[in-house]
N, C-alpha and C positions, 0 to 999 in steps of 0.2 A: 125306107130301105126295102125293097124286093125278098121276096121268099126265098128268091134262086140266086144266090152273091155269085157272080163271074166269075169262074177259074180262071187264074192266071197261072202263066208255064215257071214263074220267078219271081218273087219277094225283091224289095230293097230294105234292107237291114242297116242299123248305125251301128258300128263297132264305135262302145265307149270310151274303151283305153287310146283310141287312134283320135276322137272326135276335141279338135279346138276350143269348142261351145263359142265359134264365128258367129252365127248365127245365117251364116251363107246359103243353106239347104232350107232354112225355114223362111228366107225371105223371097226364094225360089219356086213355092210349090205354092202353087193357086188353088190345088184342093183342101188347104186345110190338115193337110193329113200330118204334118209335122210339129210334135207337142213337145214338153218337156215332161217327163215323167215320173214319177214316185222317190227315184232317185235321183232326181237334179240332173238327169240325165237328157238329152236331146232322145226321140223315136220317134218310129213311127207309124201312125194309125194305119194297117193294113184294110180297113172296112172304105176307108177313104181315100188311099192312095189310087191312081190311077196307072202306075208306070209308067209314066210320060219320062222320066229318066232326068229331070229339070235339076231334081237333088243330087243325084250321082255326077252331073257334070259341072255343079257349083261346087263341091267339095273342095276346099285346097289341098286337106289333108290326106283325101282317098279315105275316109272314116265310112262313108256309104256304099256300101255291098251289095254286090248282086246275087241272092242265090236263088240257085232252082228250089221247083217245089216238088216232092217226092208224089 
Protein backbone atom coordinates (compact mmCIF):
# COMPACT_ATOMS: atom_id res chain seq x y z
CA UNK A 1 0.00 0.00 0.00
CA UNK A 2 1.35 3.59 -0.78
CA UNK A 3 2.15 6.39 1.84
CA UNK A 4 -0.37 8.56 0.11
CA UNK A 5 -4.15 6.48 0.10
CA UNK A 6 -6.23 8.37 -2.84
CA UNK A 7 -8.91 10.74 -1.73
CA UNK A 8 -11.91 9.93 -2.79
CA UNK A 9 -15.11 12.65 -2.92
CA UNK A 10 -17.55 9.49 -1.58
CA UNK A 11 -17.57 6.20 0.37
CA UNK A 12 -20.03 3.17 -0.32
CA UNK A 13 -21.26 2.04 2.90
CA UNK A 14 -23.70 -1.14 3.67
CA UNK A 15 -26.57 -0.31 5.58
CA UNK A 16 -27.21 -3.47 7.80
CA UNK A 17 -30.69 -3.38 8.85
CA UNK A 18 -31.68 -2.91 4.72
CA UNK A 19 -28.76 -5.67 3.73
CA UNK A 20 -30.38 -9.41 2.48
CA UNK A 21 -26.81 -11.00 3.21
CA UNK A 22 -27.58 -12.18 -1.02
CA UNK A 23 -24.35 -12.23 -1.35
CA UNK A 24 -24.84 -9.98 -4.67
CA UNK A 25 -22.39 -7.08 -3.90
CA UNK A 26 -19.60 -9.59 -2.79
CA UNK A 27 -19.84 -11.57 -5.80
CA UNK A 28 -19.72 -8.22 -7.83
CA UNK A 29 -16.53 -6.42 -6.55
CA UNK A 30 -13.22 -7.84 -8.10
CA UNK A 31 -11.34 -5.84 -5.56
CA UNK A 32 -11.75 -7.84 -2.83
CA UNK A 33 -12.98 -5.11 -0.87
CA UNK A 34 -16.18 -6.81 0.40
CA UNK A 35 -15.93 -8.89 3.77
CA UNK A 36 -18.24 -10.04 6.39
CA UNK A 37 -17.48 -8.44 9.53
CA UNK A 38 -17.24 -8.74 13.33
CA UNK A 39 -20.80 -8.92 13.32
CA UNK A 40 -21.97 -11.31 10.86
CA UNK A 41 -22.39 -8.39 9.10
CA UNK A 42 -21.57 -7.90 5.17
CA UNK A 43 -18.90 -4.31 4.74
CA UNK A 44 -16.83 -2.80 3.35
CA UNK A 45 -12.91 -2.52 3.10
CA UNK A 46 -12.63 1.10 2.29
CA UNK A 47 -8.51 0.58 1.90
CA UNK A 48 -9.67 -1.62 -1.03
CA UNK A 49 -12.56 -0.45 -2.50
CA UNK A 50 -12.04 1.23 -5.77
CA UNK A 51 -15.53 2.94 -6.36
CA UNK A 52 -16.18 1.46 -9.49
CA UNK A 53 -19.90 1.35 -8.10
CA UNK A 54 -20.26 -2.74 -9.23
CA UNK A 55 -21.74 -3.18 -5.42
CA UNK A 56 -24.26 -0.33 -5.59
CA UNK A 57 -25.68 -1.53 -8.83
CA UNK A 58 -25.96 -5.27 -7.68
CA UNK A 59 -27.83 -4.60 -4.63
CA UNK A 60 -31.43 -5.75 -4.87
CA UNK A 61 -32.21 -4.21 -1.75
CA UNK A 62 -30.62 -0.68 -2.20
CA UNK A 63 -28.50 -1.75 1.26
CA UNK A 64 -25.35 -0.05 -0.44
CA UNK A 65 -24.97 3.77 0.10
CA UNK A 66 -23.31 6.33 -1.39
CA UNK A 67 -22.03 8.91 0.89
CA UNK A 68 -19.83 11.99 0.50
CA UNK A 69 -16.74 12.34 2.44
CA UNK A 70 -16.57 15.54 4.58
Amino acid sequence: MSAEQKKFKFNYIINSAACMACAACELECKDDAIFIDDTVNYAINQDNCKRCGKCFRACPSGAVERVANA
